[in-house]
Residue, then its C-alpha position, 0 to 999 in steps of 0.5 A: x856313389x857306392x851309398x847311392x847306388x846300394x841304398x837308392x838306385x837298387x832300392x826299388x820302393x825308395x827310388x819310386x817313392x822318391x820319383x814320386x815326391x819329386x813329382x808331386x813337388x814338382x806340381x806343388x802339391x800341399x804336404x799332405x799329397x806329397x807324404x801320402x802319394x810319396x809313401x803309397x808309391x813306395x808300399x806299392x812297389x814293396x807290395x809287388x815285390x813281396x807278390x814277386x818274391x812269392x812266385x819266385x819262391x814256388x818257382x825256384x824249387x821246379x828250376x832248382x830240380x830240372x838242374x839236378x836232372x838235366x844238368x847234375x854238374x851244375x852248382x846250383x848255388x853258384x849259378x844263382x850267384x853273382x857274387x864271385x863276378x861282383x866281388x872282382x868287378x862290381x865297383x866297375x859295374x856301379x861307376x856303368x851304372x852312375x854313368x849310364x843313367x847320367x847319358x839316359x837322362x841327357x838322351x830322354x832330356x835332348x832327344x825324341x825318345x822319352x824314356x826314363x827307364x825306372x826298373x831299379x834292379x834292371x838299373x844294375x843288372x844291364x850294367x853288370x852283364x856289359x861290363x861282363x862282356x866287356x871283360x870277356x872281350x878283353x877290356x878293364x879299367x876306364x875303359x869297361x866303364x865307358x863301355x858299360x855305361x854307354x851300352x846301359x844308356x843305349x838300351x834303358x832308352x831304346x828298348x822301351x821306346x821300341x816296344x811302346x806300340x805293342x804296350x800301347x794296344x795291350x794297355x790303350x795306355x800311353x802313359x807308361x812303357x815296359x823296362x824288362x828284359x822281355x823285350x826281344x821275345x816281346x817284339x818277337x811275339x807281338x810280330x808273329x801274333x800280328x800275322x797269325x792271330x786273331x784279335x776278336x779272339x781274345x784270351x779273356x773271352x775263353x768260353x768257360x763252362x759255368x761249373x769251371x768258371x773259377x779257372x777265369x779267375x788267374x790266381x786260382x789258375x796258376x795255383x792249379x798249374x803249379x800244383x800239376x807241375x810240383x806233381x809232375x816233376x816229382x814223379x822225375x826228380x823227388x828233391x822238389x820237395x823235402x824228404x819228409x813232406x807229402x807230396x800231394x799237401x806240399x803241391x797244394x801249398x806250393x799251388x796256395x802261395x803262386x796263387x796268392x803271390x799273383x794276387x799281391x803282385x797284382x794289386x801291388x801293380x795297381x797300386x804303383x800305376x795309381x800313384x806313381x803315373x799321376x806324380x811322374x805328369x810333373x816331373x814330365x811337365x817341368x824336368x823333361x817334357x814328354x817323358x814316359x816312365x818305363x816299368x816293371x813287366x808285372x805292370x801288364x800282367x793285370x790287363x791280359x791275364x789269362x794270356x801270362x798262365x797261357x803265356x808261361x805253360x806254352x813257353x814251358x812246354x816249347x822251351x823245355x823240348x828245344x832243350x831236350x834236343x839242344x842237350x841231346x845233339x850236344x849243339x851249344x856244347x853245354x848243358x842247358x837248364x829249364x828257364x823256369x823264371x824267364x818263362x813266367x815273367x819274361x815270356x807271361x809279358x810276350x804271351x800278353x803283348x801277343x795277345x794283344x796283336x793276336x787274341x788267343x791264337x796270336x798269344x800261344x804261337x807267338x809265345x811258342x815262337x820266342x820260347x825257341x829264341x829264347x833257348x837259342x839265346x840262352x845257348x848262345x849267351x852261355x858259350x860267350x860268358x864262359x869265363x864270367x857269369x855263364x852260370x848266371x846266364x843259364x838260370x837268368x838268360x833266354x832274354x835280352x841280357x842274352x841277345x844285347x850281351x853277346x852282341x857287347x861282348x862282339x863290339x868289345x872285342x873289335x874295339x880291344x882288337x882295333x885299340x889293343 
């Protein structure tokens, strides 16, 4: 199990290269496609995730900084660690998984609700924070693993299914569905922009002067913003950039490298949806008929773009002001830290949801909106997993692990209180 689990189910391009044989091998395709549609979708997804590593890598020194600043206390390295809690309990965290994606296939197998959720990291980070509140609840042994598999199951079918209306307008796409912890700041921004949006006012018809033209273009506009930003939180904290680097040089790289890992990363995303959506039509046809693949949030971003960069500084600005406050009047009892990486991916998939309920308008104020949730959540999240991955939560929180792991953690300890 722990072979599996280590060297296919958390590994992105095998699995997805793997689906995609299994497909093609379904439909009977000659070798030659089955070899080539097997390998294109394993590049595809290693392509998005080099882009992913890349934007990830620029981000990480702004959030590591506002840490320093905000929260000087908090051990950078342990809250970017899942190791000690993973050391104790993550044999309990792989039996969730292997048990929860055996009740998500049964439910996509049996029931209306289609979804094969094929995010391979989110397989193991949904089941590691159940089984955290689980044990924050009280439970271990047999019972953490039932508890942690059925939840896991619960949400990989749930969630997506949920979301697939708002996917849907975005992408006039029915053939695939998001599996990504945006979801609750999805839902949440598509039904705001829905209200208070404009749809004729789309964040791609922004009227760009032709000596600015180059800002449509969003890899050139994210290296802008992220250079601005490396400058700026300079001038707070001068630990985002060596001792013996120049700032203004450091900037441009750092805004360089964005620019380009969201040029792979959108390739990449094309790249996967050309082969992967085509081979998973036999699986569909033959295994579970009517099955739709849920996919990483990046898959979207290439449909609205301007709507992500829009999407991540509105979610930056609000979010770091709720924090601010939260931190001032002490409100969850614990320092609160920037959620850099939530606000470009998890808040970039709200941005372009609300956009697609909304136009520009839809998308700024319904980023606005989640980004307060999101900073209730993490708040929330962080207190119930005191004892467990708190740290963890502070960085990687703000999102659905800090809606539906609180609420777990609520129905563990009812159960523990009921069944001792």
């Amino acid at each position: 199990m722990t072979f599996i689990t280590e060297n296919i189910l958390r590994n992105p391009p095998i699995l997805l290269g793997l689906i995609a044989m299994i497909g093609l091998l379904v439909q009977r395709k000659n070798i030659a496609d089955v070899v080539k549609g097997s390998l294109m979708a394993a590049f595809g997804m290693i392509i998005l995730d080099a882009g992913v590593d890349l934007i990830v890598s620029t981000i990480s020194p702004i959030n590591e900084a506002f840490q320093e600043v905000v929260a000087g206390d908090v051990a950078v390295g342990e809250a970017l660690n899942d190791a000690t809690f993973t050391a104790s309990h993550g044999g309990n965290v792989g039996l969730a998984m292997f048990l929860g994606l055996v009740i998500h296939l049964l439910i996509a197998r049996f029931t209306k609700v289609k979804t094969i959720f094929l995010t391979g990291h989110m397989l193991w980070w949904f089941p590691f924070i159940f089984v955290a509140a689980g044990v924050e609840g009280g439970m271990d042994g047999v019972s953490v693993i039932l508890f942690g598999g059925i939840l896991s199951a619960l949400y990989w079918s749930f969630m997506p299914w949920l979301m697939r209306k708002y996917v849907w307008a975005v992408t006039e796409d029915e053939s695939f569905l998001i599996g990504h912890p945006t979801g609750v700041l999805s839902l949440i921004s598509g039904f705001i922009a829905k209200r208070v949006g404009n749809k004729n006012n789309s964040t791609e018809d922004i009227n760009v002067p032709k000596k600015l033209s180059f800002f449509r273009e969003i890899s050139v506009t994210g290296a802008i913003v992220i250079l601005l930003m490396y400058i700026v939180v300079w001038f707070i904290e001068p630990s985002v950039i060596g001792e013996e680097e120049n700032i203004i040089f450091s900037s441009i790289n750092q805004g360089f490298t964005f620019g380009a890992g969201l040029l792979i990363m959108l390739y990449g995303v094309r790249m996967l949806i050309n082969q992967i959506i085509p081979a998973f039509q036999g699986i569909s046809e033959k295994l579970i008929p009517g099955a739709v693949p849920a996919l990483d949030v990046p898959i979207i971003f290439n449909y609205k773009p301007n709507a992500v960069i829009i999407g991540f500084i509105a979610a930056m600005i609000t979010s770091t002001i709720m924090i601010i406050i939260a931190n001032a009047f002490n409100i969850f009892g614990i320092i609160l830290i920037p959620l850099v990486v939530t606000s470009f991916f998890e808040c970039g998939g709200a941005a372009v949801i609300g956009e697609g309920q909304g136009g520009q308008r839809g998308a700024i104020i319904g980023t606005a909106v989640a980004s307060i949730v999101m900073v209730g959540l993490m708040g929330i999240s962080a207190m119930v997993y005191s004892s467990t991955i708190q740290n963890w939560m502070l960085v990687f929180g703000g999102n659905d692990f800090s809606l539906f792991g609180p609420i777990a953690n609520w129905i563990a300890e009812l159960l523990t209180g009921v069944f001792g």
